[in-house]
Every structure is written in structure tokens, then in C-alpha cells.
DRENTORKOL-3810 file (N, C-alpha, C; in nm, 4 decimals):
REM DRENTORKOL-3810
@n.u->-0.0503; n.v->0.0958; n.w->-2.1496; ca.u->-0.0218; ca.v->0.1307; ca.w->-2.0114; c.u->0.0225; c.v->0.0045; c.w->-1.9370
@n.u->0.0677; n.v->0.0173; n.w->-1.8301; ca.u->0.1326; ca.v->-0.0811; ca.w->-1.7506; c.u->0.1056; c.v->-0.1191; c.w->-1.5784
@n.u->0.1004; n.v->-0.1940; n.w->-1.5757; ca.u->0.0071; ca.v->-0.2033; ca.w->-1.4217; c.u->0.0824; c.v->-0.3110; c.w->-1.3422
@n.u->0.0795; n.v->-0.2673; n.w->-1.2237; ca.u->0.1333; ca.v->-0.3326; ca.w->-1.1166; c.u->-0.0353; c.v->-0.3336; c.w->-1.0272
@n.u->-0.0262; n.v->-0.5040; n.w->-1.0143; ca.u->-0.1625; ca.v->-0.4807; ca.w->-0.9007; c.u->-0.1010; c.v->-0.5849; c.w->-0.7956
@n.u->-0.1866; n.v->-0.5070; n.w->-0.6718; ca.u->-0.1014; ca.v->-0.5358; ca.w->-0.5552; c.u->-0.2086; c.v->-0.5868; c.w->-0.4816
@n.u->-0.1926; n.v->-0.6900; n.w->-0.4098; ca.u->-0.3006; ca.v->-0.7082; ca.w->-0.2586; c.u->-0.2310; c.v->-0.6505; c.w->-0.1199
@n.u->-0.2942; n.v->-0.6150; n.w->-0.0737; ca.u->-0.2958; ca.v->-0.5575; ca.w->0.0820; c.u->-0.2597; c.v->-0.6739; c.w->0.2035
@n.u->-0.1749; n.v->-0.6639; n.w->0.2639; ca.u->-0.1237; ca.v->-0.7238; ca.w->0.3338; c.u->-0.2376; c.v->-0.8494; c.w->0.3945
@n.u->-0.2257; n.v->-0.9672; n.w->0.4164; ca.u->-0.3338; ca.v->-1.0355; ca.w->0.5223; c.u->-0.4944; c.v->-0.9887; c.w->0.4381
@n.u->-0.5040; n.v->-0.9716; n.w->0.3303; ca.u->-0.6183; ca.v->-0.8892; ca.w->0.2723; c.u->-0.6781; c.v->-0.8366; c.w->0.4088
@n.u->-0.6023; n.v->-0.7068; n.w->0.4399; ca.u->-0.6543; ca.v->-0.5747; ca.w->0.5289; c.u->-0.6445; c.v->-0.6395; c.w->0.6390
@n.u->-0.6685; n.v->-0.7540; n.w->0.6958; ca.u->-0.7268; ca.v->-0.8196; ca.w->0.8190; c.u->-0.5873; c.v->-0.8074; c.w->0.9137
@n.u->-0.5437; n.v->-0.6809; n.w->0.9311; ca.u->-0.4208; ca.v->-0.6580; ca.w->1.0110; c.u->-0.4565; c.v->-0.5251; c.w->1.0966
@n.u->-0.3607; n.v->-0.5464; n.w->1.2138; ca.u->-0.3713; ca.v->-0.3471; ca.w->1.2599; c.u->-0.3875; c.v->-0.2701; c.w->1.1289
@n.u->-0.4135; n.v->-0.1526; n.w->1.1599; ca.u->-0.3919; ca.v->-0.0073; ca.w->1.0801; c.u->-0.2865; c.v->0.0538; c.w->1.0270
@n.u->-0.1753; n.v->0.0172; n.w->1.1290; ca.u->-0.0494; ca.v->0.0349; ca.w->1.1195; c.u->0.0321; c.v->-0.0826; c.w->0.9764
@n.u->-0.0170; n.v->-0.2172; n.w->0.9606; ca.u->0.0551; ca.v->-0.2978; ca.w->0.8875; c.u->-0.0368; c.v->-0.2475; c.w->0.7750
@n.u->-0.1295; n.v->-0.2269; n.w->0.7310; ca.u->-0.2512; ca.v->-0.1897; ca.w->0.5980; c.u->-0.1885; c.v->-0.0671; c.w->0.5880
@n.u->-0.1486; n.v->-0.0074; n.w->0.6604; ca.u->-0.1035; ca.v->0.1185; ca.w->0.5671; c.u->0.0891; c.v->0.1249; c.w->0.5288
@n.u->0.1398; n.v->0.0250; n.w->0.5849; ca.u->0.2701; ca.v->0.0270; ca.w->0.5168; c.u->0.2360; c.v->-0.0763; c.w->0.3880
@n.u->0.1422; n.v->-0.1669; n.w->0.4331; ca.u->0.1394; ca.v->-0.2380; ca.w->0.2824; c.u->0.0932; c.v->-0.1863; c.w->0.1906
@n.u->0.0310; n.v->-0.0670; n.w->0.1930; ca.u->-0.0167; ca.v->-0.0027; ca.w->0.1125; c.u->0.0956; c.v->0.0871; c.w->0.0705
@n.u->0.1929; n.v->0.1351; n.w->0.1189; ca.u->0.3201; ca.v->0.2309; ca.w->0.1149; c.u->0.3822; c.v->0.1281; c.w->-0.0229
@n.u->0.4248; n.v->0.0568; n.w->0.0591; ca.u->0.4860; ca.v->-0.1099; ca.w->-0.0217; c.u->0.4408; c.v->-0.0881; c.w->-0.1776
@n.u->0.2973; n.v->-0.0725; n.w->-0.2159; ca.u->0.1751; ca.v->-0.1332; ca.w->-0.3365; c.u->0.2559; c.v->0.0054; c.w->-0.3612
@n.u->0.2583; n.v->0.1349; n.w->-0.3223; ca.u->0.2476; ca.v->0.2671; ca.w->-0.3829; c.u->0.4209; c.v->0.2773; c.w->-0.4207
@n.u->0.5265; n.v->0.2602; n.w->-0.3681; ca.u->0.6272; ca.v->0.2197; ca.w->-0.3512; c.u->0.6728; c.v->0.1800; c.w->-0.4863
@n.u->0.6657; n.v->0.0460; n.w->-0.4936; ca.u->0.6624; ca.v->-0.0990; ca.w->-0.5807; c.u->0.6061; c.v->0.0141; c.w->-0.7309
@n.u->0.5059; n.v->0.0565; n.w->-0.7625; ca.u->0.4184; ca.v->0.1057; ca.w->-0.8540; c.u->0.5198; c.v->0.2633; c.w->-0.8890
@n.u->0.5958; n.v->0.3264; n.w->-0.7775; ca.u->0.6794; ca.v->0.4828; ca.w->-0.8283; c.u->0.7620; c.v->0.4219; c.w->-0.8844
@n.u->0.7982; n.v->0.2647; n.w->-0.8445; ca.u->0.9268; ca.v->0.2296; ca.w->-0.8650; c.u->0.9399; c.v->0.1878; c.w->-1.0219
@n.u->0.8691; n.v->0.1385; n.w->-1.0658; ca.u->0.8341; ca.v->0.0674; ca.w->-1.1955; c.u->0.7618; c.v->0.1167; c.w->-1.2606
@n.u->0.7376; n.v->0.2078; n.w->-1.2538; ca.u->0.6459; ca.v->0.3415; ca.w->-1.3358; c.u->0.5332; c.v->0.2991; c.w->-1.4104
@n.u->0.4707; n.v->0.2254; n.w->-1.3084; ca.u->0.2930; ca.v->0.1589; ca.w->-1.3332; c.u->0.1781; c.v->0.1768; c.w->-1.2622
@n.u->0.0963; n.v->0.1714; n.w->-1.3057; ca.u->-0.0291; ca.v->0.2518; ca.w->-1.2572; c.u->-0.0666; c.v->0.1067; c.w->-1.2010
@n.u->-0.1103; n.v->0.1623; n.w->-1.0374; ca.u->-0.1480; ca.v->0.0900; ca.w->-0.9286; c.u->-0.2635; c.v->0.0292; c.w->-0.9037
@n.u->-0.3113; n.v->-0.1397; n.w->-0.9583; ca.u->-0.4329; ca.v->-0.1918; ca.w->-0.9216; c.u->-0.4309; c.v->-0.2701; c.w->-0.7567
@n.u->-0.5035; n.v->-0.1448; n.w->-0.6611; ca.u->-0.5264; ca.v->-0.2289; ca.w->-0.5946; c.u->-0.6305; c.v->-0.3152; c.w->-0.5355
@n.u->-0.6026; n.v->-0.4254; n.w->-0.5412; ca.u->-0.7877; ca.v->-0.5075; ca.w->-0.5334; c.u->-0.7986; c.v->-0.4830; c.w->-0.3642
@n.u->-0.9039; n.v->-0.4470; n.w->-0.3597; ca.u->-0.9705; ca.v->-0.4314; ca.w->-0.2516; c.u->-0.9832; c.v->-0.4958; c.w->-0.1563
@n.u->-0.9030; n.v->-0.4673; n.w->-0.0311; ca.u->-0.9213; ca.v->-0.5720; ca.w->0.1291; c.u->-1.0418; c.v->-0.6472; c.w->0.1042
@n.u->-1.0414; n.v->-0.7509; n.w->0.1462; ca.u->-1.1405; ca.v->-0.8336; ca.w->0.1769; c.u->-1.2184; c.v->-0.8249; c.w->0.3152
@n.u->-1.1391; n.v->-0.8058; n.w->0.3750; ca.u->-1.1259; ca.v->-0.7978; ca.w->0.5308; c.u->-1.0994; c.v->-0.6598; c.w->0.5926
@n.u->-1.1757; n.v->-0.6174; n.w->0.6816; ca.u->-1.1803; ca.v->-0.5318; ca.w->0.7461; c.u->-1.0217; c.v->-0.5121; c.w->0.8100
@n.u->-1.0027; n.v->-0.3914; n.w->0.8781; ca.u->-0.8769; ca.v->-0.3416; ca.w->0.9581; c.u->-0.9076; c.v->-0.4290; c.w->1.1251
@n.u->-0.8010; n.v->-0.5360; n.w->1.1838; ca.u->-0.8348; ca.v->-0.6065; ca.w->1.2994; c.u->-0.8556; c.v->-0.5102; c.w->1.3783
@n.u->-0.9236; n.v->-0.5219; n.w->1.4466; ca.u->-1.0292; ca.v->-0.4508; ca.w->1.5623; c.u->-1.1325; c.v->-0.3392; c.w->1.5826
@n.u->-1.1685; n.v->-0.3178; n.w->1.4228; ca.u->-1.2291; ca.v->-0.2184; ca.w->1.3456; c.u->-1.3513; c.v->-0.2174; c.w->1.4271
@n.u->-1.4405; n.v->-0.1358; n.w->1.5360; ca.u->-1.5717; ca.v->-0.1989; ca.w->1.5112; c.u->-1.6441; c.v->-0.2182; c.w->1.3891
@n.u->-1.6662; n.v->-0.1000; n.w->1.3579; ca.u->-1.7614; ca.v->-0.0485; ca.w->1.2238; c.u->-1.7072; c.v->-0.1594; c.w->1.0909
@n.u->-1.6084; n.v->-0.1939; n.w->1.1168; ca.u->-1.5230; ca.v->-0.3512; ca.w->0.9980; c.u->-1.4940; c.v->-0.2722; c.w->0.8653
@n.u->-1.4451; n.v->-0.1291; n.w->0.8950; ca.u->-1.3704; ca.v->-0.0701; ca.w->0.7757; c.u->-1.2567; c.v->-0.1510; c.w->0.7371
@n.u->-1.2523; n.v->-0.1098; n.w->0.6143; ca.u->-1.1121; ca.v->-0.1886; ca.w->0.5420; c.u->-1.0614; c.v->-0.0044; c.w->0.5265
@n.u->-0.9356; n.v->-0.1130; n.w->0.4825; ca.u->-0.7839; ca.v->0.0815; ca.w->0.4850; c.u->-0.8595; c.v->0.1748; c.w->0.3781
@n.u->-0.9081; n.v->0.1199; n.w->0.2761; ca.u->-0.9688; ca.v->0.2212; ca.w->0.1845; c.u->-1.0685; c.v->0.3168; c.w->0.2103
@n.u->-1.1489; n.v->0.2636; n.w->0.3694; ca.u->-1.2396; ca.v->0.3684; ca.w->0.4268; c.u->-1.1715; c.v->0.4341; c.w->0.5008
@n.u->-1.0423; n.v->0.4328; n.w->0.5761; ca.u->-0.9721; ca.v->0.5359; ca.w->0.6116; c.u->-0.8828; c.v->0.6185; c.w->0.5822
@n.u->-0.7709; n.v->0.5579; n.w->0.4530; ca.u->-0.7336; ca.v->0.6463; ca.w->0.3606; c.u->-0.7402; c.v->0.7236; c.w->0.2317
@n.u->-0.6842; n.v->0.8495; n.w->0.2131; ca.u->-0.7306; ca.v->0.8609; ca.w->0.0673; c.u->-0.5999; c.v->0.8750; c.w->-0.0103
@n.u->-0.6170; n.v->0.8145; n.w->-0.1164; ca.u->-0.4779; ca.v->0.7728; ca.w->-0.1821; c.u->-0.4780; c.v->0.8569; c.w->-0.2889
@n.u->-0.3946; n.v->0.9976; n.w->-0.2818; ca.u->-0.3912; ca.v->1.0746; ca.w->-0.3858; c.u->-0.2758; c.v->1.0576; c.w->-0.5126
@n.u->-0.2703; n.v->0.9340; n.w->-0.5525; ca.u->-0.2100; ca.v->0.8248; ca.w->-0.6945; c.u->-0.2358; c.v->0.7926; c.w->-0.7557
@n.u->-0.1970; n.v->0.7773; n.w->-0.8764; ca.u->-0.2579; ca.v->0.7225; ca.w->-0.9991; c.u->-0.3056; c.v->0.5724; c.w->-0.9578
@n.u->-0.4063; n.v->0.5207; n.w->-0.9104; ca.u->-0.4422; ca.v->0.3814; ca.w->-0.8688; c.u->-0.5906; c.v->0.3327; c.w->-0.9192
@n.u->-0.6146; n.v->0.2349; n.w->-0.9439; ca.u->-0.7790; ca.v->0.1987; ca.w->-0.9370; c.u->-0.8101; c.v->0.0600; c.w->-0.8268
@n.u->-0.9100; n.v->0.0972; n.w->-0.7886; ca.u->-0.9421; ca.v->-0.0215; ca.w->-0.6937; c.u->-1.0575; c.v->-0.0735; c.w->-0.7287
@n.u->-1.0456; n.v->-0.2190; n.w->-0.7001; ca.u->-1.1343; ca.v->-0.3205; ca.w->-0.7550; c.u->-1.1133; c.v->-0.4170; c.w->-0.7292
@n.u->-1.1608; n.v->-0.5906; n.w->-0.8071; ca.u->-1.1029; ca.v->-0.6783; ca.w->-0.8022; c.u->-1.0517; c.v->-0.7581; c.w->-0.9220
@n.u->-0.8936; n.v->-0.7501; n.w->-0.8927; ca.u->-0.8220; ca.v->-0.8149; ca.w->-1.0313; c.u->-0.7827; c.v->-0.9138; c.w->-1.0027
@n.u->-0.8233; n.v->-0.9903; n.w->-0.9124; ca.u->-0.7717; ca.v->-1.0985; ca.w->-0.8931; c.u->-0.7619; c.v->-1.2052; c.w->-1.0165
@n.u->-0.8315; n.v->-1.1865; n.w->-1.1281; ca.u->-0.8611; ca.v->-1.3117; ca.w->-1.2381; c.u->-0.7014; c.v->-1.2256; c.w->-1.3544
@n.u->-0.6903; n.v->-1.1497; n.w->-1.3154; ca.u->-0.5904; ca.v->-1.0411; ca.w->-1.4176; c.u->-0.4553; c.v->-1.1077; c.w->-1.4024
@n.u->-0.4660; n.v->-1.1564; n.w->-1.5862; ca.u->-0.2788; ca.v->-1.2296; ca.w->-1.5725; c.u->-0.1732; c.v->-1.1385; c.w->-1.5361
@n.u->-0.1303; n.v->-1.2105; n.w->-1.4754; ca.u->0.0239; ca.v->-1.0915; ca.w->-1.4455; c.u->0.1381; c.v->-1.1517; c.w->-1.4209
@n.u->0.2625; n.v->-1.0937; n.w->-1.4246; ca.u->0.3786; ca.v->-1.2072; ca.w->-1.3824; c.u->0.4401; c.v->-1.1431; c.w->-1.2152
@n.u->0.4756; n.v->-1.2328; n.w->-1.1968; ca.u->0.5113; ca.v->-1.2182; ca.w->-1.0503; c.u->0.6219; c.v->-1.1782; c.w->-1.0017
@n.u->0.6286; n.v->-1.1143; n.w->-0.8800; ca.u->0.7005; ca.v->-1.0258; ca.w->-0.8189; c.u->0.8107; c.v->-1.1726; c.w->-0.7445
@n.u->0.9145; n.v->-1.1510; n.w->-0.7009; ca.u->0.9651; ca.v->-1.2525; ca.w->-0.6107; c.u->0.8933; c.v->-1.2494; c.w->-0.4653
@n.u->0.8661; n.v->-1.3121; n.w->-0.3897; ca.u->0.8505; ca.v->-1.3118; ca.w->-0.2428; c.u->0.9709; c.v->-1.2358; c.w->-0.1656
@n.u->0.8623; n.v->-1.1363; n.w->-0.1605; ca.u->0.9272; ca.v->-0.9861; ca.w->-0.0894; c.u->0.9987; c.v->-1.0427; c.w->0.0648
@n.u->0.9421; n.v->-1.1816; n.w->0.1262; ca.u->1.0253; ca.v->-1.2128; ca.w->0.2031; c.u->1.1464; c.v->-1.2839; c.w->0.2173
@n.u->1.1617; n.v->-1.2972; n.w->0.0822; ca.u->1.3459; ca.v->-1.3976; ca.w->0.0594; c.u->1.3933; c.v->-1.2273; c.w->0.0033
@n.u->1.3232; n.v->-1.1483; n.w->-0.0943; ca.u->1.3855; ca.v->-1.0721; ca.w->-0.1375; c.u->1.4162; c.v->-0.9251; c.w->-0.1538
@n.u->1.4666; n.v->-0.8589; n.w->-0.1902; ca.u->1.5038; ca.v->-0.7170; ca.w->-0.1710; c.u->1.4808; c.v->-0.7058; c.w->-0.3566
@n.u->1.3450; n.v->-0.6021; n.w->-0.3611; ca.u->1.3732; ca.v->-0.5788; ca.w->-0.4859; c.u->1.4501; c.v->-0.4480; c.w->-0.4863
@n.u->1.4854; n.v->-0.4240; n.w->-0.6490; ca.u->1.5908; ca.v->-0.3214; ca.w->-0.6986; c.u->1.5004; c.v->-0.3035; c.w->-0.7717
@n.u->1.5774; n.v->-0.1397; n.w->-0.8601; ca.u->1.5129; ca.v->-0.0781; ca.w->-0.9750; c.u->1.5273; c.v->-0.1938; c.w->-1.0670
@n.u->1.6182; n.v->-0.2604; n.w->-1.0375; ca.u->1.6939; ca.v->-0.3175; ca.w->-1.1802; c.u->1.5927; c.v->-0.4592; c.w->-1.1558
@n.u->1.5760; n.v->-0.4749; n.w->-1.0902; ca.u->1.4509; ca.v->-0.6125; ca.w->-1.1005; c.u->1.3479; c.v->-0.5867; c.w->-1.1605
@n.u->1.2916; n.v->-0.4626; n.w->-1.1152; ca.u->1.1741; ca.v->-0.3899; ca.w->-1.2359; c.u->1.1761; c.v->-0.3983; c.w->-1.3521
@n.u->1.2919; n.v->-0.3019; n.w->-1.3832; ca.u->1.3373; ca.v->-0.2820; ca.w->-1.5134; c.u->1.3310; c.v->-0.4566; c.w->-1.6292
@n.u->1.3885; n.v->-0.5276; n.w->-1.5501; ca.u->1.3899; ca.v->-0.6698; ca.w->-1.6183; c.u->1.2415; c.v->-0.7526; c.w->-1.6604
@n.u->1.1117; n.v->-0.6790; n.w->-1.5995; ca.u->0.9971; ca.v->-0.6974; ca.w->-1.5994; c.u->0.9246; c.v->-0.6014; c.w->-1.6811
@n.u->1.0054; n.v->-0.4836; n.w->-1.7551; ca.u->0.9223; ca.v->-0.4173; ca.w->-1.8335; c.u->0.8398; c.v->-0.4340; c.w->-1.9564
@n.u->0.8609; n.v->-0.5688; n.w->-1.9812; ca.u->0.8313; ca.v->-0.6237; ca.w->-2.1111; c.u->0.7049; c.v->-0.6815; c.w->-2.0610
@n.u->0.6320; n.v->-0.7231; n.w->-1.9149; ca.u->0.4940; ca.v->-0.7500; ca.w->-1.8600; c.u->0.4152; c.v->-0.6396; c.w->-1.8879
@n.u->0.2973; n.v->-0.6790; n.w->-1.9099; ca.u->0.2187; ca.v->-0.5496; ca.w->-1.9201; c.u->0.1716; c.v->-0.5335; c.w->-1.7500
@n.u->0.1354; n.v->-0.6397; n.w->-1.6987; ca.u->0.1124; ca.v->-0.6228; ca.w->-1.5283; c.u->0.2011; c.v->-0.7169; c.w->-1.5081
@n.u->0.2468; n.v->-0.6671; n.w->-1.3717; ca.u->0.3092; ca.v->-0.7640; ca.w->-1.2807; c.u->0.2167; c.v->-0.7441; c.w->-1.1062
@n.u->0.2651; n.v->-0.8345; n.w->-1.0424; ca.u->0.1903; ca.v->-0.8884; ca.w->-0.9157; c.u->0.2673; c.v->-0.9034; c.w->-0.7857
@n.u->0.2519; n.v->-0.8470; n.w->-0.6753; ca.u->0.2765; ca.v->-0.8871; ca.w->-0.5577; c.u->0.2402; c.v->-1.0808; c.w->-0.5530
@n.u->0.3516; n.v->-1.1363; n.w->-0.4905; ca.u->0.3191; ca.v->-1.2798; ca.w->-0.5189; c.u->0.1424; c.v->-1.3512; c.w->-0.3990
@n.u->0.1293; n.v->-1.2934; n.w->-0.3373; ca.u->0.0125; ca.v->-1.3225; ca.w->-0.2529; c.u->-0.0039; c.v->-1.2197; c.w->-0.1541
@n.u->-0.1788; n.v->-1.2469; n.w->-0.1245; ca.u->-0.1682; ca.v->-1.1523; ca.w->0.0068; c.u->-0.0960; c.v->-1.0903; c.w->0.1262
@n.u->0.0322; n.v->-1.2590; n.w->0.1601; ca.u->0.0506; ca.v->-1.3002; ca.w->0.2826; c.u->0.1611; c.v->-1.1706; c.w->0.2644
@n.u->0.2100; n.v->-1.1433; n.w->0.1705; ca.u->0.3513; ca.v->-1.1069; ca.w->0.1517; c.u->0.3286; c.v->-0.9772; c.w->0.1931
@n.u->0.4132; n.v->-0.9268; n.w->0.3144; ca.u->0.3927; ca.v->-0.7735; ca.w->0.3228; c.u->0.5787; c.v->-0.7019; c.w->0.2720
@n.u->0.6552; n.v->-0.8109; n.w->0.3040; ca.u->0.8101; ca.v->-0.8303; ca.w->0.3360; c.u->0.8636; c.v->-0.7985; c.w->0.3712
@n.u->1.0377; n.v->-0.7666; n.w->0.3871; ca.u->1.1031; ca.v->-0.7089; ca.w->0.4969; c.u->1.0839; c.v->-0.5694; c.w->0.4723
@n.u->0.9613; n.v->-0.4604; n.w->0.4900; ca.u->0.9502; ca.v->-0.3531; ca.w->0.5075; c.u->1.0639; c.v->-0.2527; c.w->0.4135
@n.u->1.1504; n.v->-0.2469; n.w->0.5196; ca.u->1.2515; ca.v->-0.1658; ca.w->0.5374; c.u->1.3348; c.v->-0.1696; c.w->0.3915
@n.u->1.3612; n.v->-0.3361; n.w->0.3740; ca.u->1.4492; ca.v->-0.3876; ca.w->0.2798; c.u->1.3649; c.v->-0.3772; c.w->0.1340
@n.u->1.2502; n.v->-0.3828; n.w->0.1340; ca.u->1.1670; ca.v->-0.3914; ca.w->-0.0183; c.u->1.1821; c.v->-0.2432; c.w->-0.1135
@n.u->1.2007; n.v->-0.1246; n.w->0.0256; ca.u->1.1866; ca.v->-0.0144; ca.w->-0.0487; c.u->1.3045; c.v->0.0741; c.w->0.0069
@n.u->1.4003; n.v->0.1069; n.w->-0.1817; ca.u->1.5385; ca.v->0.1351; ca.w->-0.1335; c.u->1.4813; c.v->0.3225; c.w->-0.0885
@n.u->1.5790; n.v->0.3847; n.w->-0.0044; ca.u->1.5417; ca.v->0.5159; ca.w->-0.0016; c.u->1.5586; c.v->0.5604; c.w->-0.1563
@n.u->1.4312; n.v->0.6285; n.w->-0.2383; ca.u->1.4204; ca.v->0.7186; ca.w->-0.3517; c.u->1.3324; c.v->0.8295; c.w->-0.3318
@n.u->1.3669; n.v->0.9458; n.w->-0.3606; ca.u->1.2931; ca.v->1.0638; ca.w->-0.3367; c.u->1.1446; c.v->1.0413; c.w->-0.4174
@n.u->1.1606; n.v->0.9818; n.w->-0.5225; ca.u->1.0018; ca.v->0.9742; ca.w->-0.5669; c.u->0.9309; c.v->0.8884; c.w->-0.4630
@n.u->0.9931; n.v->0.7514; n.w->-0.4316; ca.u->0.9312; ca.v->0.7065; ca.w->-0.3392; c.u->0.8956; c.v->0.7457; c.w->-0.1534
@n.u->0.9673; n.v->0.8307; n.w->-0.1289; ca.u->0.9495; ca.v->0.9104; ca.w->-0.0379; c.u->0.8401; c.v->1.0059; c.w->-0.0492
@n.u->0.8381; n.v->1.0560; n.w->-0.1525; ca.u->0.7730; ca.v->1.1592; ca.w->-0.1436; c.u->0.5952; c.v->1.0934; c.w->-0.1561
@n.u->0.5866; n.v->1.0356; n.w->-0.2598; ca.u->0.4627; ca.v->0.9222; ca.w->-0.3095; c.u->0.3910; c.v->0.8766; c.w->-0.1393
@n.u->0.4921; n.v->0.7991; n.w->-0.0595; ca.u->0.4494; ca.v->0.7571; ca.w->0.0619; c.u->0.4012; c.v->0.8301; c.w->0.1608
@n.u->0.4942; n.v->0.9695; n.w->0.1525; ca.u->0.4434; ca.v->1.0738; ca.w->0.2878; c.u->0.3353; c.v->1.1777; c.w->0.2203
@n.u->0.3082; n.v->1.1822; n.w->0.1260; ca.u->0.2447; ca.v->1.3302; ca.w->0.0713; c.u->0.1452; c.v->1.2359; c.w->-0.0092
@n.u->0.1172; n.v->1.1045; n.w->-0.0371; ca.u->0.0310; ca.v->1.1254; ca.w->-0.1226; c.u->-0.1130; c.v->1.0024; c.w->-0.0988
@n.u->-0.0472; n.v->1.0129; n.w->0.0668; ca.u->-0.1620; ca.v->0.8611; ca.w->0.1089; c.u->-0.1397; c.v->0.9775; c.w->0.2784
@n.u->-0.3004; n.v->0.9759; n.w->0.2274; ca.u->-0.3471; ca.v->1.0685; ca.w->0.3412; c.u->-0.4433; c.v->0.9862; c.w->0.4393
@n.u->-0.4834; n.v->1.0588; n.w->0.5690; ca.u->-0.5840; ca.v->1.0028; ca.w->0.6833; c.u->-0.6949; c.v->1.0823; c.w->0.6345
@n.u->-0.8119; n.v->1.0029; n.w->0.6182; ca.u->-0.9512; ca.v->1.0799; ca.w->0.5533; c.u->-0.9584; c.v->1.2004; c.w->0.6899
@n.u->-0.9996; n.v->1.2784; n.w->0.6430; ca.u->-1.0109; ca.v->1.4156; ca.w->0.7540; c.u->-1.1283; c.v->1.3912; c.w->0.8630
@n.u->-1.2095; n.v->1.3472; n.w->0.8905; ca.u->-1.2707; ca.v->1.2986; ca.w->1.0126; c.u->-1.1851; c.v->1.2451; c.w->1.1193
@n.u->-1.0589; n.v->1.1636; n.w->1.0789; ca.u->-0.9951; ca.v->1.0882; ca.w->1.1289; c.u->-0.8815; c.v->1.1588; c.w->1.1889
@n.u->-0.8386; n.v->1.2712; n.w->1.0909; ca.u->-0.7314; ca.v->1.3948; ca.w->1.1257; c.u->-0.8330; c.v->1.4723; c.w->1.2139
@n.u->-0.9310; n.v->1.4812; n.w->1.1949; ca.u->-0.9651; ca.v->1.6222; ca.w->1.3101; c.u->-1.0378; c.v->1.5356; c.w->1.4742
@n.u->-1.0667; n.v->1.4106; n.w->1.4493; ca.u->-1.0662; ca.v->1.3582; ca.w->1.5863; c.u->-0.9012; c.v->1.3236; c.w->1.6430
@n.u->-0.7892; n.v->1.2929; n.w->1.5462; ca.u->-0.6855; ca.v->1.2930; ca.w->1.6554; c.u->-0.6383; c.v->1.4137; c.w->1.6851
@n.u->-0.6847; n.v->1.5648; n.w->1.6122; ca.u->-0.6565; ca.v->1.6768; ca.w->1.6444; c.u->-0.7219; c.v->1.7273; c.w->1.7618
@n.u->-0.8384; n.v->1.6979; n.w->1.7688; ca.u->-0.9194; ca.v->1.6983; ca.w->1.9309; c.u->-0.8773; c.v->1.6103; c.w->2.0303
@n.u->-0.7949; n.v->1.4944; n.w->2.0199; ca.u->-0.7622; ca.v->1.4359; ca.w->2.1476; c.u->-0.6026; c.v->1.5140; c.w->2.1900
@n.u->-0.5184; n.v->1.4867; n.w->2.0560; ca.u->-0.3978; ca.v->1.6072; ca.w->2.1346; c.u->-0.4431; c.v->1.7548; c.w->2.1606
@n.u->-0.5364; n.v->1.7876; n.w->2.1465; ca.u->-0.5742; ca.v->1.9115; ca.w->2.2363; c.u->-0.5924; c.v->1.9011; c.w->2.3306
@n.u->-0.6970; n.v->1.8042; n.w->2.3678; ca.u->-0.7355; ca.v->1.7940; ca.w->2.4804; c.u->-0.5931; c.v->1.7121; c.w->2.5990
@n.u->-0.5149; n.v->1.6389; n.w->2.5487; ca.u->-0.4131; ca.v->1.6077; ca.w->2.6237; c.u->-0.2918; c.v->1.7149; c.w->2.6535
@n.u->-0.2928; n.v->1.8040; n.w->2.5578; ca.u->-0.2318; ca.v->1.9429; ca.w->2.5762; c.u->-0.3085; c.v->1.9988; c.w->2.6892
@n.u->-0.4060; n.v->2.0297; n.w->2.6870; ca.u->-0.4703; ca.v->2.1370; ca.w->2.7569; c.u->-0.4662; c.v->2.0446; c.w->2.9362
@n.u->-0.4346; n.v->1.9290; n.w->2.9419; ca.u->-0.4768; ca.v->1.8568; ca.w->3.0924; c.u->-0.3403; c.v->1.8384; c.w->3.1689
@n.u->-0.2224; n.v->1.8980; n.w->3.0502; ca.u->-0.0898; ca.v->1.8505; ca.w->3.0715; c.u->-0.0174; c.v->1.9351; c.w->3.0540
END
């Protein structure tokens, strides 16, 4: 088997909003190269968390992934997602790794540019990294309640 393990942006210690595209990114990166997703576990809570959840207590990631810590796990490295735009074809040139690696935490990269539009990867990002349902049914009670005052 073949593994792509990824760290989480800032290890987690970002809004909600950047932990869950870096997590898009990890899930992304992993449809793209057809490897099963290690992601080591935020270190750091989501910034301004009270309770100091990390993204894994608020999402549930319905993907082939394991979470843990691989940080000691050889792997070869990804380019710095911020000089670069990966392709299929950069993958492909890495299939002979058994893991490969996001190059550091810091790296979240140019978003937009890391992940080309692909229907697997589309689909992986919107359908398969969900909001734990406590979290869906309290923002379902506040747009009610802003419906109902408005």
C-alpha cells in the first residue's frame, strides 16, 4: 500500500476555516496519487477554540485515512506547495515512494493553485469531510432563529 502523510496547516493552530482547507489539500493531494491518507494529528488546538479542540474534534472525515503520529515515518517529499503547483504528473513521478510527505507544517500553499479542478477531487472534498452533527444542528438553530427575527 502507499501512503501520503500530511500535517495540518500551522499544526491546527489556525482559524477553522484554514484547518479545514488544509485538510481538503491532505484529502486532495491523497485522491490525487491514489494513497491512503496519514494524517498526524494537530498538535494545536483550532485558534480561538475555547474548549482547545483540534479539526479532528470537529470533523468527520469519511476517507480512507488513519490518524496518529508519523512524524518519525520516512517519506520523500512533496515540493513546497508555495513555489509550486503540483500536477498528476508530479505524483505519478513519485510512484515508486512507498510514502511521500507534505514538506512541513507551515505549508498550506497557494490553495487554489495546489488542487487542479478533478471530479474525484471535488467530490472527496465536498461529500466526504463532514461538520460532526452537534455542530450542524447548532448552526441549524441559529439560521432559524435568524429566519424567524427577519
Amino acid at each position: 500500500m502507499r501512503f501520503l502523510k500530511f500535517d495540518i496547516y500551522e499544526g491546527g493552530h489556525v482559524g477553522f476555516f484554514n484547518n479545514l482547507m488544509s485538510l481538503e489539500l491532505g484529502v486532495g493531494l491523497s485522491v490525487l496519487s491514489n494513497r491512503r491518507l496519514l494524517l498526524n494529528i494537530p498538535p494545536h488546538p483550532v485558534f480561538n477554540s475555547e474548549r482547545e479542540f483540534n479539526l479532528l474534534d470537529l470533523v468527520d472525515l469519511q476517507f480512507p485515512h488513519q490518524a496518529g503520529c508519523f512524524s518519525e515515518m520516512d517519506s520523500a517529499r512533496l515540493p513546497d506547495l508555495h513555489c509550486n503547483r503540483i500536477t498528476v504528473a508530479d505524483l505519478l513521478q513519485m510512484d515508486d515512494q512507498p510514502v511521500i510527505s507534505n514538506c512541513n507544517s507551515n505549508t498550506l500553499g497557494y490553495y487554489s493553485y495546489a488542487l487542479p479542478f478533478d471530479e474525484r477531487v471535488v467530490y472527496a472534498c465536498n461529500s466526504l469531510i463532514t461538520i460532526r452533527e452537534p455542530y450542524r444542528r447548532a448552526a441549524a438553530m441559529i439560521v432559524h432563529e435568524l429566519r424567524r427575527q427577519h
